[in-house]
C-alpha positions as CSV (number, residue, x, y, z in Angstrom):
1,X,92.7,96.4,111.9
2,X,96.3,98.0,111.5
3,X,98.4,99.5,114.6
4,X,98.4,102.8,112.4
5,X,94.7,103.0,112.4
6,X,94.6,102.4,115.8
7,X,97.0,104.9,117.0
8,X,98.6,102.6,119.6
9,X,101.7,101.3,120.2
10,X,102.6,99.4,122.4
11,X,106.3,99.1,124.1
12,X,107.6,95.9,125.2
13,X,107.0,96.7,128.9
14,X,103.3,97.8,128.7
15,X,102.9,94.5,126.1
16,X,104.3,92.5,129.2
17,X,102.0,94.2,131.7
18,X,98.3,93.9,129.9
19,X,99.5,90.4,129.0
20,X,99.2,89.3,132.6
21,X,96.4,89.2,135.3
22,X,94.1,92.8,134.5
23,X,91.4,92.0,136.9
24,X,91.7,93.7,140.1
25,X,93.9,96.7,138.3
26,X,91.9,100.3,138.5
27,X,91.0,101.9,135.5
28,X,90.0,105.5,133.8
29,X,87.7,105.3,130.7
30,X,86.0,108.9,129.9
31,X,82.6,108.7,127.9
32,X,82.8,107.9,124.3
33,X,80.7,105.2,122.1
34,X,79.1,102.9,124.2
35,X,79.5,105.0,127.2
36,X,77.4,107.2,128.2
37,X,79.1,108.4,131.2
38,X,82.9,108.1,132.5
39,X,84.1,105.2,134.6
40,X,86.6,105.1,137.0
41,X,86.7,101.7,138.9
42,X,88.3,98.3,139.8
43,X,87.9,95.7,136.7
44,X,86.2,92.8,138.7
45,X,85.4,90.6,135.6
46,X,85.8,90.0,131.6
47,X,84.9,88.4,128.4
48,X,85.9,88.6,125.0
49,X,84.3,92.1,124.4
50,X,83.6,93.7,127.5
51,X,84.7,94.8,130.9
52,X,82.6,94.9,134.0
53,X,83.8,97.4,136.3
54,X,83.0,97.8,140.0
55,X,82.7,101.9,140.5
56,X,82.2,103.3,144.1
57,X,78.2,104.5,145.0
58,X,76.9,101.7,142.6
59,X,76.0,98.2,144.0
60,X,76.4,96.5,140.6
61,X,79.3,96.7,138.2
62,X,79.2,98.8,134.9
63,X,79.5,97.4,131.6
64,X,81.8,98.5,129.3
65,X,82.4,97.4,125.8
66,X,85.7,97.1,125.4
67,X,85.1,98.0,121.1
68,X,86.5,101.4,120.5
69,X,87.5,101.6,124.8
70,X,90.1,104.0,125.6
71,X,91.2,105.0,128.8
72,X,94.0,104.2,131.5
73,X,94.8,101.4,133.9
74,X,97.0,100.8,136.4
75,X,99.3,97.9,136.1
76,X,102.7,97.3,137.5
77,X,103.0,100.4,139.6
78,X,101.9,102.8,137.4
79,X,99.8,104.1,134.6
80,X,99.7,102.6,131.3
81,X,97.5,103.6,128.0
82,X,94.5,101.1,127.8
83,X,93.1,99.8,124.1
84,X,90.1,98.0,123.9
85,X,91.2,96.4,120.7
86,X,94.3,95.0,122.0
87,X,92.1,93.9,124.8
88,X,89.3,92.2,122.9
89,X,90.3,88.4,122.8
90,X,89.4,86.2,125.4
91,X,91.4,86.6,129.1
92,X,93.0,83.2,128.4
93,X,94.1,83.7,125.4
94,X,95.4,87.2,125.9
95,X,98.6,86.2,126.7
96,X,100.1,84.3,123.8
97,X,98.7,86.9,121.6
98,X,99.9,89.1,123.5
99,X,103.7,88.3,123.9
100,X,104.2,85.3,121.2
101,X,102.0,86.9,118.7
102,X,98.7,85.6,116.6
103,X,96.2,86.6,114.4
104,X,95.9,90.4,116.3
105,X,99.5,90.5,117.9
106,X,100.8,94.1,118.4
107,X,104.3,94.7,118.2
């Protein structure tokens, strides 16, 4: 999928931040496909296409598909624009896509 149909871009700084450790980091997603309701929570787990975060009054953490996510997320002292598509590769290979490139590098 192209950056341009996206509508992301992503600076050097931000590419630096969501390359690293996102687990722990708070997020804002409002409801849209495949979200009935909007989150606002602690990501306390993830796989190659979703998120699971912990929200507060729920004893388990919500599901979110991270296909078509939008939202925010706090990294690095402050808040950057969050993409699920950038997002959707697996944690451990997020990196080197991330910052080195690969088959859905961002730059």
């Amino acid at each position: 999928m192209a950056r341009a149909a996206i509508g992301f871009e992503l600076r050097p700084t931000e590419r630096t931040a969501l390359a690293g450790e996102i687990l722990g980091a708070e997020v804002r997603i409002p409801a849209g496909p495949g979200l009935q309701e909007p989150v606002a929570g602690t990501i306390v787990d993830e796989s190659l296409s979703m998120l699971w975060v912990r929200v507060a009054g729920r004893a388990r953490p919500v599901a979110v598909p991270k296909r078509r996510l939008a939202g925010t997320i706090a990294l690095a002292g402050r808040e950057l624009p969050l993409s699920g598509e950038v997002l959707r590769v697996r944690p451990e290979d997020r990196t080197k896509r991330l910052l080195a490139g690969g088959p859905r590098r961002y730059r």
